[in-house]
PyMOL Python script that loads the backbone (N, CA, C, O; Angstrom):
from pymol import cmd

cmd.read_pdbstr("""\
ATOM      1  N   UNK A   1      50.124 -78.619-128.867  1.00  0.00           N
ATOM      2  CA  UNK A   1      50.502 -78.356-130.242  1.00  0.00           C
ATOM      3  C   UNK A   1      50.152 -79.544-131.125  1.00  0.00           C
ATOM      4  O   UNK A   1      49.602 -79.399-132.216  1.00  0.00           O
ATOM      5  N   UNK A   2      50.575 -81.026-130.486  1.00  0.00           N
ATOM      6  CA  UNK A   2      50.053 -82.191-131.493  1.00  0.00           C
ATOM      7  C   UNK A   2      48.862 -82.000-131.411  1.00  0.00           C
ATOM      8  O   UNK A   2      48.263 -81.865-132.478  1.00  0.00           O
ATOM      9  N   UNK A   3      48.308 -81.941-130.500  1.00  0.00           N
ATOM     10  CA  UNK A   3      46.907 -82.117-130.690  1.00  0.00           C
ATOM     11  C   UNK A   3      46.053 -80.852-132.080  1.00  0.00           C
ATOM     12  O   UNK A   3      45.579 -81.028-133.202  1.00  0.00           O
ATOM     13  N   UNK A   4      46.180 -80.049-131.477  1.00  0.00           N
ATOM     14  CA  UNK A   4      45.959 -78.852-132.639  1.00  0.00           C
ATOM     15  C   UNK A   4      45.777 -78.979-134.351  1.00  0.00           C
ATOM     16  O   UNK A   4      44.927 -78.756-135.214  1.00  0.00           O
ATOM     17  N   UNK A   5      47.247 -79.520-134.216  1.00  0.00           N
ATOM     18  CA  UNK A   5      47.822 -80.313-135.420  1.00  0.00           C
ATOM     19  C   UNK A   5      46.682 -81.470-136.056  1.00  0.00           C
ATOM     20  O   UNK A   5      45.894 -81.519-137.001  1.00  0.00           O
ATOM     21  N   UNK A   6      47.045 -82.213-135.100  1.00  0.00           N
ATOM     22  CA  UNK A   6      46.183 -83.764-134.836  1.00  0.00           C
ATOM     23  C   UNK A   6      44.399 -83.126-135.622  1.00  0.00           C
ATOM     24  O   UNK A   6      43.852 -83.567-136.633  1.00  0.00           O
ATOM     25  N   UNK A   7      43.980 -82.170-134.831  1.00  0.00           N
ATOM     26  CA  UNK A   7      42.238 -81.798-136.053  1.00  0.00           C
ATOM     27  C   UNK A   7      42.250 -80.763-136.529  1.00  0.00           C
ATOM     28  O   UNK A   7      41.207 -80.144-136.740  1.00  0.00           O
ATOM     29  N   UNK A   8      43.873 -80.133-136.932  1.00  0.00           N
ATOM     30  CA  UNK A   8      43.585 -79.561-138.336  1.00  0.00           C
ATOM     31  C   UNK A   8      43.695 -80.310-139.476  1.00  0.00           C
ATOM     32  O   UNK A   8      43.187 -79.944-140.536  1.00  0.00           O
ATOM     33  N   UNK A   9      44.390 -81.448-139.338  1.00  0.00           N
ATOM     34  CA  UNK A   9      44.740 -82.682-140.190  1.00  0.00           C
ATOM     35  C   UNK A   9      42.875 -82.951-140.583  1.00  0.00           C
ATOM     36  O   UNK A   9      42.210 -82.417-141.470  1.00  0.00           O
ATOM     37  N   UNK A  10      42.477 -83.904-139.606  1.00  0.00           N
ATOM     38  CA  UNK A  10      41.699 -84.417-139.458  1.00  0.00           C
ATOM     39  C   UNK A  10      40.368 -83.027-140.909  1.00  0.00           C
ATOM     40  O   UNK A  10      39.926 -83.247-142.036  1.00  0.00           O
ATOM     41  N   UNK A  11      40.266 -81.891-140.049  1.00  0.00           N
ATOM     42  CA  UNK A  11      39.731 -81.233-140.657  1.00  0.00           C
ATOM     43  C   UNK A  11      40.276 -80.746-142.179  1.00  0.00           C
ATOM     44  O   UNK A  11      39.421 -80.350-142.971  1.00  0.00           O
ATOM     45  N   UNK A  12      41.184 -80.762-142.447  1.00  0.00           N
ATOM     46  CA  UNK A  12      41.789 -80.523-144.215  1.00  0.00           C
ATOM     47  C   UNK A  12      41.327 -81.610-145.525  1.00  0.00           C
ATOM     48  O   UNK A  12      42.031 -81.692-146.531  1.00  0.00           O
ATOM     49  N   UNK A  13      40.233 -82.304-145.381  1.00  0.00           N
ATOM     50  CA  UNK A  13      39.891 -83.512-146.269  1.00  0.00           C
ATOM     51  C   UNK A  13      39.858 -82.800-147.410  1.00  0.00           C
ATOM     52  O   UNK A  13      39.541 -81.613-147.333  1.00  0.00           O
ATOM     53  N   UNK A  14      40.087 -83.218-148.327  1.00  0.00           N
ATOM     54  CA  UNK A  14      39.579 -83.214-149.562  1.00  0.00           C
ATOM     55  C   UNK A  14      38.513 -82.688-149.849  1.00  0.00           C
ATOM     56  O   UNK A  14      38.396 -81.574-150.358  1.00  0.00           O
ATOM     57  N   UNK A  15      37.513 -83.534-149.513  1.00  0.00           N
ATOM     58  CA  UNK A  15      35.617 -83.342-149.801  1.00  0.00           C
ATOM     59  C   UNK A  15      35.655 -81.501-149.675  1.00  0.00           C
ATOM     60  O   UNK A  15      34.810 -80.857-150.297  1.00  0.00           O
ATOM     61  N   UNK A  16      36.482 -80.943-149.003  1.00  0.00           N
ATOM     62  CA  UNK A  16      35.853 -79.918-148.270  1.00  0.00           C
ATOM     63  C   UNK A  16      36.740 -78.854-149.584  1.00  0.00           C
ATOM     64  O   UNK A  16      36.591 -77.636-149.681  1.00  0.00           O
ATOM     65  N   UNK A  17      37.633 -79.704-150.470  1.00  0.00           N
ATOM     66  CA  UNK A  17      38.636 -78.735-151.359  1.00  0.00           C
ATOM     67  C   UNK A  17      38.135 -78.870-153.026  1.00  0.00           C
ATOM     68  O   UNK A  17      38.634 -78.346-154.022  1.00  0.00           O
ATOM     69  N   UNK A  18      36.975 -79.765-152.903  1.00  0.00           N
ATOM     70  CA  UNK A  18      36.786 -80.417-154.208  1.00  0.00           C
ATOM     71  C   UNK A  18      36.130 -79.107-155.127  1.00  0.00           C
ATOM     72  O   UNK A  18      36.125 -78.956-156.349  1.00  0.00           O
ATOM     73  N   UNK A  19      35.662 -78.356-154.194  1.00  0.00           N
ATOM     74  CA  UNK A  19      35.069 -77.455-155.102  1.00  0.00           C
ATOM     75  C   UNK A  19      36.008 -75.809-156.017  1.00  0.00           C
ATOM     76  O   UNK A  19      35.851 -75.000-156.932  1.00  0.00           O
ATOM     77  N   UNK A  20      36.814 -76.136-155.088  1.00  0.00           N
ATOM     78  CA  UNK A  20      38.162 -75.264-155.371  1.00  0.00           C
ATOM     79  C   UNK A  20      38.832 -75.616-156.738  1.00  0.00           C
ATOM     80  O   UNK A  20      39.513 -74.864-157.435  1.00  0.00           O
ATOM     81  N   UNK A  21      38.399 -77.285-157.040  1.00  0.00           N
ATOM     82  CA  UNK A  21      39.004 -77.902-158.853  1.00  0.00           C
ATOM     83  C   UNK A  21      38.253 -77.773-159.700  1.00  0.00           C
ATOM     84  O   UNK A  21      37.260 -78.486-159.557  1.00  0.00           O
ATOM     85  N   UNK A  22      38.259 -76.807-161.072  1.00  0.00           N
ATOM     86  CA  UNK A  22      37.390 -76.791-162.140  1.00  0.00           C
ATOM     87  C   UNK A  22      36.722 -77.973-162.490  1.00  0.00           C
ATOM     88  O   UNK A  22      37.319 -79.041-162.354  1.00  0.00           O
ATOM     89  N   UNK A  23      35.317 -77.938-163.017  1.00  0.00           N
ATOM     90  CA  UNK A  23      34.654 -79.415-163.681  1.00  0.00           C
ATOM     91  C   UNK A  23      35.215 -79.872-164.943  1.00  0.00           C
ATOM     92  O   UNK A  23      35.224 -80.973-165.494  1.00  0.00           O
ATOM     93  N   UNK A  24      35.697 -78.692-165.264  1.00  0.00           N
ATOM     94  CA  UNK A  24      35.734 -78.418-166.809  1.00  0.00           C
ATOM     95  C   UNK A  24      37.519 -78.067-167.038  1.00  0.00           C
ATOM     96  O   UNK A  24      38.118 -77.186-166.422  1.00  0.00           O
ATOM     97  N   UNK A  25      38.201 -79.094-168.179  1.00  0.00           N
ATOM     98  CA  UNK A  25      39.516 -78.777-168.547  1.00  0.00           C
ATOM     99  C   UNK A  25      39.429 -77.139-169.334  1.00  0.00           C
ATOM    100  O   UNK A  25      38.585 -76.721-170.127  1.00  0.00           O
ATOM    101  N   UNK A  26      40.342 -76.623-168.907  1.00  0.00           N
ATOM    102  CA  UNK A  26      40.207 -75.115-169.184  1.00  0.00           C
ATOM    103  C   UNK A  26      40.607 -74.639-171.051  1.00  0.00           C
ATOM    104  O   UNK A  26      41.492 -74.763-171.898  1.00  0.00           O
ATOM    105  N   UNK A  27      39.398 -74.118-170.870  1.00  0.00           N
ATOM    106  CA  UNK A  27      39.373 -73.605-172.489  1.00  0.00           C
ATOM    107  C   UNK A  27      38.347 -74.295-173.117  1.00  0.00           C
ATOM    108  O   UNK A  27      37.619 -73.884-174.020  1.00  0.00           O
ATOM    109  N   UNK A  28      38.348 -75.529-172.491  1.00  0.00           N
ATOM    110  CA  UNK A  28      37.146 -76.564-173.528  1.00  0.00           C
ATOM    111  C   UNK A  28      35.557 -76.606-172.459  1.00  0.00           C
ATOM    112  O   UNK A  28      35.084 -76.052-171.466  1.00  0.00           O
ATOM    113  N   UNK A  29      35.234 -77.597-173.412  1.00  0.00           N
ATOM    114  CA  UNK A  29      33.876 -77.647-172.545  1.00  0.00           C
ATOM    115  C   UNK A  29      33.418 -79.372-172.203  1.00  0.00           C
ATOM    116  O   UNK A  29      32.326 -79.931-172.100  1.00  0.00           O
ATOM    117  N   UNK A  30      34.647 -79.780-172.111  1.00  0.00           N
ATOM    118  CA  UNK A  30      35.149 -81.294-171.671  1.00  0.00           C
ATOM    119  C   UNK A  30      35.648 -81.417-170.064  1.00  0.00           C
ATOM    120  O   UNK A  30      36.520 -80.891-169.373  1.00  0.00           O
ATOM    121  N   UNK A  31      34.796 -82.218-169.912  1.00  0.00           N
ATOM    122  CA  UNK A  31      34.586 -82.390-168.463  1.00  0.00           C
ATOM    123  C   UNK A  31      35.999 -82.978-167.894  1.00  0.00           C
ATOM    124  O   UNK A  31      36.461 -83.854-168.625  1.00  0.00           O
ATOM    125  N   UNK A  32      36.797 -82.668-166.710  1.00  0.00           N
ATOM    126  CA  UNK A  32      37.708 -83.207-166.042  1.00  0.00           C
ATOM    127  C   UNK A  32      36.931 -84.525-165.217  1.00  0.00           C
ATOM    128  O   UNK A  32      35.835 -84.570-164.658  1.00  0.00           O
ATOM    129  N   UNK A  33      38.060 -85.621-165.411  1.00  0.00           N
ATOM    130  CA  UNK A  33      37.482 -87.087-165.005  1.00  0.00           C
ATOM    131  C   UNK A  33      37.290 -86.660-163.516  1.00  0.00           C
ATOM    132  O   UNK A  33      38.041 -85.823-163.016  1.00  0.00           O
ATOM    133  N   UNK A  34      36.289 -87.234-162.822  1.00  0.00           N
ATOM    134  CA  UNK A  34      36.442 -87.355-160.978  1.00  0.00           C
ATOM    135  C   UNK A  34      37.006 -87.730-160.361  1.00  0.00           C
ATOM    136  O   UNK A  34      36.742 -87.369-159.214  1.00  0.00           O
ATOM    137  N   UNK A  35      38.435 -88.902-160.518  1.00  0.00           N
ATOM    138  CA  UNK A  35      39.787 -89.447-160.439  1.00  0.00           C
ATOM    139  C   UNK A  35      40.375 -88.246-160.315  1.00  0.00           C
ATOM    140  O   UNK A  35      40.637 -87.871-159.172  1.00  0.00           O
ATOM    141  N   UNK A  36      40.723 -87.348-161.498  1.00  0.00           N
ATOM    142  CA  UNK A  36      41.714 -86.318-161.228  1.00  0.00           C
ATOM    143  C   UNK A  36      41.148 -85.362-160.717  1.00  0.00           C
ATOM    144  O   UNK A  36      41.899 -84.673-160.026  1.00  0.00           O
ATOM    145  N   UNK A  37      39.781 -84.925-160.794  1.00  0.00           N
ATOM    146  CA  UNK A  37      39.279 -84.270-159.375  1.00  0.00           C
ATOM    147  C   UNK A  37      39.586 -84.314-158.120  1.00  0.00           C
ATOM    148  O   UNK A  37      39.824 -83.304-157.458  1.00  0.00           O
ATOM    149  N   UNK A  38      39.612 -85.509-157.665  1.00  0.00           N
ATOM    150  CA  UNK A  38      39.235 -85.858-156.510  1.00  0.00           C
ATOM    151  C   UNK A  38      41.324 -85.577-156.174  1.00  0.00           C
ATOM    152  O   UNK A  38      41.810 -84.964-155.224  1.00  0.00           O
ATOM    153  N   UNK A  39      41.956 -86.149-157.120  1.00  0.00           N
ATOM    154  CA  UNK A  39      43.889 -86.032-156.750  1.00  0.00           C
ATOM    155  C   UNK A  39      43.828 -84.441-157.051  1.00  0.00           C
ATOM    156  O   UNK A  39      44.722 -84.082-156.285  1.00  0.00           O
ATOM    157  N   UNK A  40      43.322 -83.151-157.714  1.00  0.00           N
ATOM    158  CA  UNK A  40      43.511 -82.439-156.904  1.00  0.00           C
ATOM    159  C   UNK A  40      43.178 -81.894-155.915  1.00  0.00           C
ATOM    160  O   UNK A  40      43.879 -81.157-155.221  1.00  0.00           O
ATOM    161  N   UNK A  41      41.824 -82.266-155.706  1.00  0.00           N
ATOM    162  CA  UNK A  41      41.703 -81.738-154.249  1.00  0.00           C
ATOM    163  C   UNK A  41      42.620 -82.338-153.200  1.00  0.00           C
ATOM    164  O   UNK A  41      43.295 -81.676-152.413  1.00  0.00           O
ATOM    165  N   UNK A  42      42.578 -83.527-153.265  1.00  0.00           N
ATOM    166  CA  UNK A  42      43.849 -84.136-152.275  1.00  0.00           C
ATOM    167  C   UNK A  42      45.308 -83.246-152.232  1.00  0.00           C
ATOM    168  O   UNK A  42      45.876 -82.945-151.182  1.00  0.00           O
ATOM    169  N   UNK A  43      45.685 -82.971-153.299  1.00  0.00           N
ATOM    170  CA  UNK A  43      46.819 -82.194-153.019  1.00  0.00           C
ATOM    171  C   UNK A  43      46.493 -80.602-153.064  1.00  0.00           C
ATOM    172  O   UNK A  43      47.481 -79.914-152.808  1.00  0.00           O
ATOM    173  N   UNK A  44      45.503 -80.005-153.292  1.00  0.00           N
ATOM    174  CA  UNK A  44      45.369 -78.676-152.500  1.00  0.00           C
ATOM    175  C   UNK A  44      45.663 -78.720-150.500  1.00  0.00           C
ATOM    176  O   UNK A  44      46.346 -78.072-149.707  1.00  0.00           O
ATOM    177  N   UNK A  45      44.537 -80.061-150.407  1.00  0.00           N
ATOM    178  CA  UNK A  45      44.352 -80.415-149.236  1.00  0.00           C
ATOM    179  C   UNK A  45      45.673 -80.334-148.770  1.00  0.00           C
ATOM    180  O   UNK A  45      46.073 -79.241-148.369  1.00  0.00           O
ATOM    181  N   UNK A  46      46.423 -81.319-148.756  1.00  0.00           N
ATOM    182  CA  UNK A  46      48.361 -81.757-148.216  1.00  0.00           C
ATOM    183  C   UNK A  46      48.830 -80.449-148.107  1.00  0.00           C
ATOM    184  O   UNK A  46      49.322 -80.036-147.057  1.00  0.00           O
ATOM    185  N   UNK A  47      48.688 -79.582-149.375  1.00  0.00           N
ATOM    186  CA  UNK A  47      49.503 -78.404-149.083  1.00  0.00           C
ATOM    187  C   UNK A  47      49.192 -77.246-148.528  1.00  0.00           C
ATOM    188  O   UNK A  47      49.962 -76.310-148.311  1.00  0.00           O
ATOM    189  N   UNK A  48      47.683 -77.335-148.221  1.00  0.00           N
ATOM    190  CA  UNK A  48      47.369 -76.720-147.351  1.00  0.00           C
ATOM    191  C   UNK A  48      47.211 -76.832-145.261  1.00  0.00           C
ATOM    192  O   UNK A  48      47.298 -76.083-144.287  1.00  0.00           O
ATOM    193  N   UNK A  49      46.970 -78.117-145.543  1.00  0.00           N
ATOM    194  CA  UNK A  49      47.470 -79.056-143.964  1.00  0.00           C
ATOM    195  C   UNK A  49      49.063 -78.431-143.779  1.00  0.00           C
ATOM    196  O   UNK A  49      49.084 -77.544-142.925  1.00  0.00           O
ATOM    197  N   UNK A  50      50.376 -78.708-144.394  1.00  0.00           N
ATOM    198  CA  UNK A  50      51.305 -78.182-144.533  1.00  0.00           C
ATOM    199  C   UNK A  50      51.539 -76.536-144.350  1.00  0.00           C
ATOM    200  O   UNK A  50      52.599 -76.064-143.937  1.00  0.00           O
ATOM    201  N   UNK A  51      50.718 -75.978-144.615  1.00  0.00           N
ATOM    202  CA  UNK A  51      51.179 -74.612-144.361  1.00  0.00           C
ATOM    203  C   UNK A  51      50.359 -74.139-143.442  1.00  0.00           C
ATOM    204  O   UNK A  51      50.397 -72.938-143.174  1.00  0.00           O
ATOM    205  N   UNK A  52      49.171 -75.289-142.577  1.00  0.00           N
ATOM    206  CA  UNK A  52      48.533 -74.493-141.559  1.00  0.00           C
ATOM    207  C   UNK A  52      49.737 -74.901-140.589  1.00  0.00           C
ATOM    208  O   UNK A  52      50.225 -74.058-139.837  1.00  0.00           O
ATOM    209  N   UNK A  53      50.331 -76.590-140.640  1.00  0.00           N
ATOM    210  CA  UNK A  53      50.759 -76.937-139.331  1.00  0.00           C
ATOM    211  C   UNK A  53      52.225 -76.147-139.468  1.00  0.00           C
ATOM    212  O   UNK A  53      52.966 -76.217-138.487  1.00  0.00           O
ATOM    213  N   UNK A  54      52.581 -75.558-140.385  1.00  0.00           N
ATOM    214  CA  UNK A  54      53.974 -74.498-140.377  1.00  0.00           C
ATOM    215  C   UNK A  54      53.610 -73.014-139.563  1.00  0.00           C
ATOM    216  O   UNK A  54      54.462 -72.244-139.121  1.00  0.00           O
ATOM    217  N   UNK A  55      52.157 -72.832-139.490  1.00  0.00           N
ATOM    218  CA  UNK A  55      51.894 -72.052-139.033  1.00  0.00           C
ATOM    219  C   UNK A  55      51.775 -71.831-137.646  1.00  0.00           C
ATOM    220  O   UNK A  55      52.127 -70.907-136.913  1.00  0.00           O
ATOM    221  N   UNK A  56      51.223 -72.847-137.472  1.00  0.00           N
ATOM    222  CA  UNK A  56      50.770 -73.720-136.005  1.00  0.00           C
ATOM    223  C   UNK A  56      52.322 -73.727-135.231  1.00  0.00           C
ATOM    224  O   UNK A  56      52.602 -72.975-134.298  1.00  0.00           O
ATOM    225  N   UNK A  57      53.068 -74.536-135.706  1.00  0.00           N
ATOM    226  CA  UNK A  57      54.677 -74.742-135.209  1.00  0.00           C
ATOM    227  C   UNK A  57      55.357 -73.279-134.861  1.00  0.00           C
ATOM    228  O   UNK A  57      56.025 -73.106-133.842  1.00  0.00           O
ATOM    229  N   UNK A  58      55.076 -72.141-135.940  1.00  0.00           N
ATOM    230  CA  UNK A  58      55.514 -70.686-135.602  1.00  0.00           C
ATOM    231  C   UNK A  58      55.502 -70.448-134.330  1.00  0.00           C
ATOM    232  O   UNK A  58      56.299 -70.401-133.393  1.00  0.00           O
ATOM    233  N   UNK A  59      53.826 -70.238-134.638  1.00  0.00           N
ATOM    234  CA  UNK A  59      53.457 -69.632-133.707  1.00  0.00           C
ATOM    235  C   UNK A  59      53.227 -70.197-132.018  1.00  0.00           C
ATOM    236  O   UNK A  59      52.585 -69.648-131.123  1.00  0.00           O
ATOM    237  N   UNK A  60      53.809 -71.160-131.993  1.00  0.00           N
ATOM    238  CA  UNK A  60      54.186 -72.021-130.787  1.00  0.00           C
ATOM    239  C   UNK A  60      55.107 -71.635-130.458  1.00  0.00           C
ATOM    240  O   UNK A  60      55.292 -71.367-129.271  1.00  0.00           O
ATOM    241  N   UNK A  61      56.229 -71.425-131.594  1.00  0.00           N
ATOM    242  CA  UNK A  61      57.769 -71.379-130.597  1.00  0.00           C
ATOM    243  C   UNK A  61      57.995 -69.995-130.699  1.00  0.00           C
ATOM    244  O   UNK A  61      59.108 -69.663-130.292  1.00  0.00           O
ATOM    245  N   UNK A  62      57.168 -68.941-131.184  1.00  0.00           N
ATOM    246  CA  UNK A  62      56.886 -67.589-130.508  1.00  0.00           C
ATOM    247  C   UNK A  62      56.322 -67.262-129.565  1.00  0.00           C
ATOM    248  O   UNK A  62      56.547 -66.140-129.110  1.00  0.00           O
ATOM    249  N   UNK A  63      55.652 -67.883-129.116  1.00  0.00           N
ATOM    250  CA  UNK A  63      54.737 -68.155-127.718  1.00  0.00           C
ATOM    251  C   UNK A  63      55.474 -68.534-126.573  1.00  0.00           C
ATOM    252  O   UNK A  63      55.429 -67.902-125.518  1.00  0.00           O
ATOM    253  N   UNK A  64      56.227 -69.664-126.776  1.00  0.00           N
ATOM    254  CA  UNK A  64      56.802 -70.243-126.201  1.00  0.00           C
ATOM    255  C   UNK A  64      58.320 -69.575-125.783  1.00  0.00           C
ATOM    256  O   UNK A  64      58.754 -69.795-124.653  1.00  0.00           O
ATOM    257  N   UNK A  65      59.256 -68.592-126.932  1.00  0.00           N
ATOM    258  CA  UNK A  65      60.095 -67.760-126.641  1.00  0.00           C
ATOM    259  C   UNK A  65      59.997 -66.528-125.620  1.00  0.00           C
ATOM    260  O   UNK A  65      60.883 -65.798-125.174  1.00  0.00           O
ATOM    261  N   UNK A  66      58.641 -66.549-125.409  1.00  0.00           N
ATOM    262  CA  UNK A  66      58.373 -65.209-124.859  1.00  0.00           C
ATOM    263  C   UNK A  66      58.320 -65.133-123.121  1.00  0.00           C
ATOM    264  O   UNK A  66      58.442 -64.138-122.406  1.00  0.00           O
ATOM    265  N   UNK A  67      58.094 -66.558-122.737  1.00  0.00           N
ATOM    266  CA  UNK A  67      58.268 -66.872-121.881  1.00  0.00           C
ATOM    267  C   UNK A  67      59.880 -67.343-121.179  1.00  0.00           C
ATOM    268  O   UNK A  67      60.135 -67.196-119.984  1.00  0.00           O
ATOM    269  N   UNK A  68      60.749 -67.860-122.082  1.00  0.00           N
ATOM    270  CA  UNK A  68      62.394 -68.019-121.833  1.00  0.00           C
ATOM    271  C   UNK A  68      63.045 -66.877-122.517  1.00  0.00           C
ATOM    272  O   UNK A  68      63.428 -67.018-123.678  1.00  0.00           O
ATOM    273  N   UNK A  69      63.252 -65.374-121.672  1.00  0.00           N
ATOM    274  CA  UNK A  69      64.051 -64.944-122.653  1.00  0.00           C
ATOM    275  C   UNK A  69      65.205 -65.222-122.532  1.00  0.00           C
ATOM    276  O   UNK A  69      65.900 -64.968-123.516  1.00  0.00           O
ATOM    277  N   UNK A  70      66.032 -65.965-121.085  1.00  0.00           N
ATOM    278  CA  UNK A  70      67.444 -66.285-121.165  1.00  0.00           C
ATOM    279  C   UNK A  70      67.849 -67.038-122.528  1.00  0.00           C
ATOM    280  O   UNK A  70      68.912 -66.887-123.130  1.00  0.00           O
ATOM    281  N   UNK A  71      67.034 -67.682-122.804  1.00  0.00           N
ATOM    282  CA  UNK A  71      67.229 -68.855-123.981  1.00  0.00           C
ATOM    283  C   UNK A  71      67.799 -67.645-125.181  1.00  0.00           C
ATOM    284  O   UNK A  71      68.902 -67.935-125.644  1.00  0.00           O
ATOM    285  N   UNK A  72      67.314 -66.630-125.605  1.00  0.00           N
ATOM    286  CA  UNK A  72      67.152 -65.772-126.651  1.00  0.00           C
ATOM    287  C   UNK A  72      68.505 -65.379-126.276  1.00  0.00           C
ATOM    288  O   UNK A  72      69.487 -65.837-126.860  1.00  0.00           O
ATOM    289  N   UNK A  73      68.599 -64.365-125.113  1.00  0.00           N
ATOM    290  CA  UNK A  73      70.119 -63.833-124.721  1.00  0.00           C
ATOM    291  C   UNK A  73      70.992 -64.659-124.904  1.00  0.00           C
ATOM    292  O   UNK A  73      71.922 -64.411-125.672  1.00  0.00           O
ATOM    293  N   UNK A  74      70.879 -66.032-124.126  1.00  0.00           N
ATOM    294  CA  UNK A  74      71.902 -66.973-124.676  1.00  0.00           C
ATOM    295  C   UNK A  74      72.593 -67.440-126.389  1.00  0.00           C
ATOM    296  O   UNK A  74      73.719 -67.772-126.759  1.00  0.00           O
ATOM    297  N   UNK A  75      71.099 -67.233-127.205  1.00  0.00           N
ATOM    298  CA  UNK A  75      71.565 -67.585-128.403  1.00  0.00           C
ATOM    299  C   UNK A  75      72.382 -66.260-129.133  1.00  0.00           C
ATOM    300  O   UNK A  75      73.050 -66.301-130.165  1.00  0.00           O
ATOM    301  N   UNK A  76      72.094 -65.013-128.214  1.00  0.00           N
ATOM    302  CA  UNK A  76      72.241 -63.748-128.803  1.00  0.00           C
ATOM    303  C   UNK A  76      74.287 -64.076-128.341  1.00  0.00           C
ATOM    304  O   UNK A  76      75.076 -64.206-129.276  1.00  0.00           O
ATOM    305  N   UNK A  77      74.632 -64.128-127.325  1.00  0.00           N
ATOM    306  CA  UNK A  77      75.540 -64.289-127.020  1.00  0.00           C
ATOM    307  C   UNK A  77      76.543 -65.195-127.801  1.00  0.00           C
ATOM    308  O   UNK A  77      77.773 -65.147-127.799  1.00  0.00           O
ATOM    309  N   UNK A  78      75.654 -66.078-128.504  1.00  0.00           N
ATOM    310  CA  UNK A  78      76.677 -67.211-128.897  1.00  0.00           C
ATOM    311  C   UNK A  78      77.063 -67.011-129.988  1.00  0.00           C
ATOM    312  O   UNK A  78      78.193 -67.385-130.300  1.00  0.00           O
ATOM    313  N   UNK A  79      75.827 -66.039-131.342  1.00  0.00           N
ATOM    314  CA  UNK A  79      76.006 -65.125-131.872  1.00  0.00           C
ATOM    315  C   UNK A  79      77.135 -64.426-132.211  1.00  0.00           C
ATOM    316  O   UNK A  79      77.962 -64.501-133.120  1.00  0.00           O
ATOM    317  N   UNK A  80      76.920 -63.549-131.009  1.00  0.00           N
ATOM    318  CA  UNK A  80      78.150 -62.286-131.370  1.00  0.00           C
ATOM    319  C   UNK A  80      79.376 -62.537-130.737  1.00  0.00           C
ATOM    320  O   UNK A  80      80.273 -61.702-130.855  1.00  0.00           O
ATOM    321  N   UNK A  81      79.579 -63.704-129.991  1.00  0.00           N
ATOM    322  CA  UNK A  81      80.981 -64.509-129.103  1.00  0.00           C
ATOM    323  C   UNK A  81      80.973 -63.471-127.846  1.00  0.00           C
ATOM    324  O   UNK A  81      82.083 -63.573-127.324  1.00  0.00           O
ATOM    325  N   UNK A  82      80.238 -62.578-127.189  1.00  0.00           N
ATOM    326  CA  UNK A  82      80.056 -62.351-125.995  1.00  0.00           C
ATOM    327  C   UNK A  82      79.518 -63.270-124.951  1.00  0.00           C
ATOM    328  O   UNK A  82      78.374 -63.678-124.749  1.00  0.00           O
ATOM    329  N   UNK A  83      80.874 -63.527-124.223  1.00  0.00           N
ATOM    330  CA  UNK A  83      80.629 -64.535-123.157  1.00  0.00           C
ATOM    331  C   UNK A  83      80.645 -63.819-121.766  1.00  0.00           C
ATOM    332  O   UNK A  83      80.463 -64.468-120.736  1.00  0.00           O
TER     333      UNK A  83
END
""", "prot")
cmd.dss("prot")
cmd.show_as("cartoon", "prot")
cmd.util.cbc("prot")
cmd.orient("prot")
């Protein structure tokens, strides 16, 4: 799972989000500086790293549930106070 994590990180740069930020401030025909280009692609990037490795984490400990179902019964039990 770290690892996974570890080069989707690696793979989420920026460079690869830059084209996703208008050149142009919207409405005009005035160019957005490459400073604030470049900070949003960085934070498309973060929040997209963020919602792959939320994804990643899911779908691990669904994977991983499927194999313990005592664990599940147990939590089901503790649940509803059937001991």
């Amino acid at each position: 799972l770290e690892i996974d994590i570890e080069k989707m990180r690696k793979a989420c740069t920026p460079d690869k989000y830059i084209n996703q930020v208008p050149k142009f401030i919207d409405g005009t025909t005035k160019l957005l500086p490459t400073w604030k280009r470049q900070l949003l692609a960085r934070k498309i990037a973060n929040e997209d790293m963020e919602r792959k490795e939320e994804e990643f984490r899911r779908k691990f400990h669904e994977w991983k549930a499927q194999f313990n179902p005592m664990r599940c019964k147990l939590k089901f039990r503790e649940i509803t106070g059937n001991f």
